[in-house]
C-alpha positions, 0 to 999 in steps of 0.5 A: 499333454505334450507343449508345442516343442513336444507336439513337434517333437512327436510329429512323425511318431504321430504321422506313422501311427495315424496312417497305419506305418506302426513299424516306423512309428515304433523304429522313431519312438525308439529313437527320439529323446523326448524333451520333457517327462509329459514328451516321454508319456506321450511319445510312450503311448504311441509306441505301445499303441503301435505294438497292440495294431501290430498285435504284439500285445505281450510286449505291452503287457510286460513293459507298462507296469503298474508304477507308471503313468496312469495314461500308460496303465490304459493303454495296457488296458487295451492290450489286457482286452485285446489280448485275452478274449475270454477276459473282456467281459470282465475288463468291461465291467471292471471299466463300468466301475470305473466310468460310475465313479469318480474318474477325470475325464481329463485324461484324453488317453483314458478317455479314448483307450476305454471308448476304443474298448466300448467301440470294440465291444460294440458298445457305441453309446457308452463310446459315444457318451466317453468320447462327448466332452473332449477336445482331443482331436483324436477323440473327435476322430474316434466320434466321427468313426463311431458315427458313420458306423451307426449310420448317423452321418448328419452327426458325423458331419457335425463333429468333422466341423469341429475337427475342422475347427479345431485343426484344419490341417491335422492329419486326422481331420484330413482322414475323418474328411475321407471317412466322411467323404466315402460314407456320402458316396457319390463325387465324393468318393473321388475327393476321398481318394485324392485325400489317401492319395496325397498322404501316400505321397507326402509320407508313405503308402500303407495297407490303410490308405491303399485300403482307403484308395481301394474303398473309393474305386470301389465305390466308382465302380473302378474295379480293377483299380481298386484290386491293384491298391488292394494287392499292393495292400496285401504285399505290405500286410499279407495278413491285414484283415481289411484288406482281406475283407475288401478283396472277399468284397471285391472278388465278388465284383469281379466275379472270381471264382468262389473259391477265391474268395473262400480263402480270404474267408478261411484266412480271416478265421484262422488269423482274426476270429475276433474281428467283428466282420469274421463274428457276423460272418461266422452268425450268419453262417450258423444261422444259415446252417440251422434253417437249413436243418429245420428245412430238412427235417419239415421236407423229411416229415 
């Protein structure tokens, strides 16, 4: 990892990417001179990493080659899951291999990209069992985010002291304080927002932090507050599937007609067929689909 010069160094590459500004994350990592090589490795596992939330996988692929740092070589890793569906079972097994042998969980970018390909494998326990022997910050966040998935908000709780402790101040801590917050639900999805507001204010607003706004008035029952943070979303990412997926929600809410949500839906598929949202959605309607029939057939009997 970077030193103490290089962590300033790296700092707004870092903010961007955290709060969902991938573009300026990629425009400052473009242009920084990093000070040292461990700088260059880190400040280059952002950029890539901007590139594959952005979706521009090829652009990882065809730049991280297999000289390179082996922090690099699982950020391309990633890209190599996202980009190649019919692959991912193959990557999976082949980051099994790895896990089963000697690897160093050392490397905190191994250990986060292959729990980033666990967590969306949907694979949380192997994430979980990655992830538990790191002091990475980003790993903790990682933790937390995998917990309050399952539900398991006791741990997550746990593992945000641990953020706390560890860096108080960090931007992520501060965003797994709003995860946790949204997740407990009550006054806290007030305290949630003022975290999202005030990074938009002190750095930019972004399709995630609007989304995290939204979240939050959602939750109070806030609607129509919630739909602005959402349109505002939807002008800066018109293709953000979150955003997407909080205005099928919200619609619902709202009691819009049901063809607008229906787009949104239509959307989803036809942009992020893989998301797991659009793979539960598309189950259930096949689910539905099929006791419709087996209904039909036992009325036609």
């Amino acid at each position: 990892m970077a030193d103490k010069e290089g962590v300033d160094q790296l700092f707004e590459i870092k903010t961007n990417f955290y709060i969902g500004n991938y573009q300026q994350c990629i425009n400052e990592a473009q242009r920084i001179k990093p000070s040292n090589p461990d700088v260059r490795t880190e400040k280059d596992v952002l950029l890539y990493r901007a590139y594959i939330a952005q979706k521009k996988y090829g652009v990882v692929l065809d730049e991280i080659r297999s000289s390179q740092s082996d922090e690099l070589q699982a950020v391309r890793t990633l890209a190599e899951y996202m980009a190649n569906e019919n692959q991912r079972d193959k990557i999976v097994r082949d980051l099994d291999s790895k896990m089963s042998s000697s690897v160093s969980m050392s490397n905190n970018i191994f250990m986060l990209m292959a729990a980033s390909i666990y967590f969306q494998d949907q694979n949380c326990d192997a994430a979980l069992r990655i992830l538990h022997s790191s002091e990475s910050i980003e790993c903790m966040a990682l933790t937390v985010q995998i917990l309050l998935k399952l539900d398991r908000v006791d741990l997550a709780k746990k593992e945000l002291k641990r953020m706390q402790d560890t860096d108080e101040d960090s931007i992520l801590t501060q965003l797994a304080t709003a995860w946790f917050n949204l997740a407990v639900g009550g006054e806290k999805f007030q305290d949630a927002y003022y975290i999202y507001q005030e990074m938009a204010d002190k750095f930019s607003s972004t399709p995630l932090l609007l989304n995290g706004q939204a979240a939050s008035y959602m939750g109070q029952g806030r609607f129509d507050d919630a739909e602005s943070c959402l349109q505002e979303a939807l002008d800066k990412d018109s293709n953000n599937p979150e955003t997407l997926i909080n205005l099928i929600v919200l619609s619902q809410h709202l009691g819009k007609a049901p063809e607008v949500s229906n787009r949104y839906v239509s959307q989803l598929k036809d942009s992020h067929r893989s998301h797991p949202f659009v793979k539960d959605y598309m189950q259930k309607e096949n689910d539905f689909d099929r006791v419709c029939k087996n209904y039909s057939a036992s009325v036609s009997a």
